[in-house]
N, C-alpha and C positions, 0 to 999 in steps of 0.2 A: 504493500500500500504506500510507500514512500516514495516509491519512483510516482505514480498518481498524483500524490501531495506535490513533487516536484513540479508537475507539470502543471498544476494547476497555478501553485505560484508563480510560474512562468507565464501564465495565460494571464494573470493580472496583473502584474510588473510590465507587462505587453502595453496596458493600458495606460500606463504613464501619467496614473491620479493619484495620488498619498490620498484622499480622502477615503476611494476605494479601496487601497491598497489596506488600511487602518478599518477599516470595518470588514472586509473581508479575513482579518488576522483573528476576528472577534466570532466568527461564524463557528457555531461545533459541526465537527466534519462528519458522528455519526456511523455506522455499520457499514457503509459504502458494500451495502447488498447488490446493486445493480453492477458493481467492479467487480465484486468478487464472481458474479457468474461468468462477464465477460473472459474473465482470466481461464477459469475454469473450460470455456468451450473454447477460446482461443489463442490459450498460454501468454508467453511477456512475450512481447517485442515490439518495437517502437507503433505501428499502428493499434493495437491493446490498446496500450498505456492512453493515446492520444485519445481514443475511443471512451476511454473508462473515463477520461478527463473532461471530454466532451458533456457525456450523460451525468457527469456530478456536477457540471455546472448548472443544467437544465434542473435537475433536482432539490440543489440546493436554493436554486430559484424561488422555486415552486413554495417553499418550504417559506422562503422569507414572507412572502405573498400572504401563505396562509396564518403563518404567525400575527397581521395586521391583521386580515380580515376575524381572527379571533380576539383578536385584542391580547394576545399571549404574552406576559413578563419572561416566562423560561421557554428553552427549549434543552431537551437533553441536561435539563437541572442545572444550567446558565443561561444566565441574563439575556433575553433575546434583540437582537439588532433593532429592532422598533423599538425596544425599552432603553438601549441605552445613547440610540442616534437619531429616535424619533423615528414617523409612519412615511413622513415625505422620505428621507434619507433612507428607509427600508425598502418602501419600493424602488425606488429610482436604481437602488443596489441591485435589485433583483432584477429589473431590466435590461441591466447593463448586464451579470450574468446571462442571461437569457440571449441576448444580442452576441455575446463575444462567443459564447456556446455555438448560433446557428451560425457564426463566421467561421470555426473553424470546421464543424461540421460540413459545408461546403465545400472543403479541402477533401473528403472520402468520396466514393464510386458515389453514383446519382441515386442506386437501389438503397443502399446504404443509408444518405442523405434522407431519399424521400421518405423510408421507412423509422424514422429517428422522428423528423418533422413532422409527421401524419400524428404520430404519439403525443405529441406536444401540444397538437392542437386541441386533439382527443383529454389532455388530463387538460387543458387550461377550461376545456366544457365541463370537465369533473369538478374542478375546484365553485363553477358558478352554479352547477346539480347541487354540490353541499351548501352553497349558500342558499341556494329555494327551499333546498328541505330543512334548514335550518327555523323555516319560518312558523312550524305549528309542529307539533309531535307528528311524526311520518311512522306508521303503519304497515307503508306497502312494502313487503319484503323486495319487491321486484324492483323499485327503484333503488330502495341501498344496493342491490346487487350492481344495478350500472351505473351508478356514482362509484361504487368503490372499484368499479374494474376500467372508469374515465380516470379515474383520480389517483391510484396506486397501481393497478395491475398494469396498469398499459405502456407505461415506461419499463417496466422489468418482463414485460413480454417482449417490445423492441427493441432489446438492451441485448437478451437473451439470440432473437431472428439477426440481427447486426452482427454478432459475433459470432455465428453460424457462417454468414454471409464471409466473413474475411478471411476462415478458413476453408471455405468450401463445403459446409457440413448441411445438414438439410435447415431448411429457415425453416419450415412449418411446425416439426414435429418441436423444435428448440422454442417457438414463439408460443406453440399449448404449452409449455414445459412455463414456461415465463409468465404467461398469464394466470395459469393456474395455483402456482405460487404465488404468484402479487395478491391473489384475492385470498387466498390462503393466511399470506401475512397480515394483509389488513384486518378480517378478524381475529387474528392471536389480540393485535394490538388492541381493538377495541375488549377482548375478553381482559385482558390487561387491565387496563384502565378502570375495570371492577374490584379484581382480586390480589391487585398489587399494591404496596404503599407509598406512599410520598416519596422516600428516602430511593425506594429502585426507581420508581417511574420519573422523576425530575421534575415534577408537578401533581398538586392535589390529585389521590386517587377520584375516581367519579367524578372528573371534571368535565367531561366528553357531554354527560348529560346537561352539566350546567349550561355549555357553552350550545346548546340546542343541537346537540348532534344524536339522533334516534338510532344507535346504532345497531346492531344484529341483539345481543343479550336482550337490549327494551322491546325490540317488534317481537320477541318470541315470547318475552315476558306478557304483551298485551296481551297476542292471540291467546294465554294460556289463563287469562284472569276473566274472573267476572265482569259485571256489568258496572258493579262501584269499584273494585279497584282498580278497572280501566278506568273510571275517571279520574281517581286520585291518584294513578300515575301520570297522567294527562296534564292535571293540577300543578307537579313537583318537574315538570319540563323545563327548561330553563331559567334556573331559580336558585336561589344559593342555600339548599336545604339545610335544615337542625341536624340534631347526631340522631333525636328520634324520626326522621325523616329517613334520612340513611341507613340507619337501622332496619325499619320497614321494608326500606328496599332489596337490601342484604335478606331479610325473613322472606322475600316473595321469590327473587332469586334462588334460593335455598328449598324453598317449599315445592317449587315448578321445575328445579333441575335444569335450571335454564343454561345452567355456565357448560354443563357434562356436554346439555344440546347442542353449544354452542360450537366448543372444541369439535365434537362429532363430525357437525358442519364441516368446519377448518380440518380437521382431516380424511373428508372423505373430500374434496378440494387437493390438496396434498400427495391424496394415491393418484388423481388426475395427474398431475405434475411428476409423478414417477414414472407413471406407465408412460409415457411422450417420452422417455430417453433412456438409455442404456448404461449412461457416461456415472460411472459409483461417485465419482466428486460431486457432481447434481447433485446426486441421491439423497449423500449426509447433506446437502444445502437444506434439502425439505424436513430434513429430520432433526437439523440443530433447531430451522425456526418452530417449528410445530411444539417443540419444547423448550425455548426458550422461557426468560424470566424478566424479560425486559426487552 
């Protein structure tokens, strides 16, 4: 992952702004899950690296974007760029990311190119899907599903068909292999953000519901409640709940088996993402996230 880190300092040193330069030293750099598959299907060498470099800038983007439009203090349990350089100085960073991203991306084959860019478009429709449904408790299983495969799966599916593409390997069977994983990961993380604490997650546990995000554990919680505790979970939607709130919520979770359901979900998603490849390094990729802890 160093030679990545190198290159990305290189791609903003390219840019010749200490402003950027200072706030991008401030970014946490995160799992760089999207590199590590790249390397995986297309080993090191200098198009890898440039590649991995590429999609961590489009990501990290992504990520700044979304930190404003949550109003987020942390990411990764520091201070995040809108907190400490403000919302104008966070997007505009992110832009510039974004930009310096599809300029070097331009540098690779057209397939390449356009298959990277198609993604981009597809998670930037993802991030404005999470803002719509952010507006009333969402319900419909079927649109979290295409929000979370706009908004996380679809860069680790293109990440995965691109680094198929540079070594000649198949793009299609690598791109199920990637998307199915991405949506995989996404609910780990939202099961997370139930069952984990402050100190591992870098932010308030059950902060996802505060912040009006319905995510898989709550639509499965509804479908499995009543007619009043659908509404008093309805009620405690984005809202900065008591401990007897949370509590509550923790007892209905518990009582409907929602979390066991949930993992279920995420790994039978998971086996999707195995059977699409042969390659054992994939393999433990699907097996470290489905149990990870953070």
């Amino acid at each position: 992952m160093n030679k990545i880190d190198d290159k990305l300092n290189e791609f903003i040193a390219q840019l010749d702004y200490s402003v950027v330069s200072d706030m991008f030293a401030k970014i946490s750099s995160g799992k760089k899950l999207r590199s590590k598959l790249i390397y995986k299907i297309a080993g090191d060498d200098e198009k890898s690296v440039r590649l991995c470099a590429v999609v961590e800038l489009i990501h990290l983007a992504s990520l700044l974007h979304d930190d404003v439009i949550d109003n987020a203090s942390l990411r990764r349990g520091k201070a995040s760029i809108n907190a400490l350089f403000g919302n104008k100085n966070a997007i505009m960073l992110g832009d510039t990311l974004y930009s310096k991203g599809f300029f070097e991306l331009s540098k690779f084959d057209k397939k390449i190119a356009s298959l990277i860019s198609d993604a981009v478009c597809k998670l930037s429709l993802g991030e404005l899907m999470d803002v719509e449904l952010s507006k009333a408790f969402n319900s419909d299983e079927n649109a979290y599903f295409r929000m979370i495969y706009y908004k996380t799966a679809v860069l680790i599916e293109a990440a995965s068909g691109a680094a198929a593409l540079l070594v000649g390997a198949d793009e299609n069977s690598h791109k199920e292999y990637g998307k199915n994983l991405g949506i995989a990961f996404q609910i780990i993380d939202d099961i997370l953000d139930i069952t984990s604490d402050e100190a591992t997650l870098g932010k308030p546990a059950m902060s996802d519901f505060k912040e009006g995000k319905s995510t898989l554990p709550y639509i499965l919680l509804f479908k499995a409640q009543n007619e009043s505790q659908k509404e008093r979970l309805k009620a405690l939607f984005a809202k900065d709940l008591s401990a007897d709130e949370l509590s509550w919520l923790k007892e209905q979770f518990n009582k409907y088996k929602i979390i066991e359901k949930s993992v279920q979900i995420a790994k039978d998603y998971a086996d999707k993402a195995l059977s699409a490849v042969s390659n054992a390094e994939l393999k433990e990729v699907v097996n470290a996230m489905i149990n990870r802890k953070f």
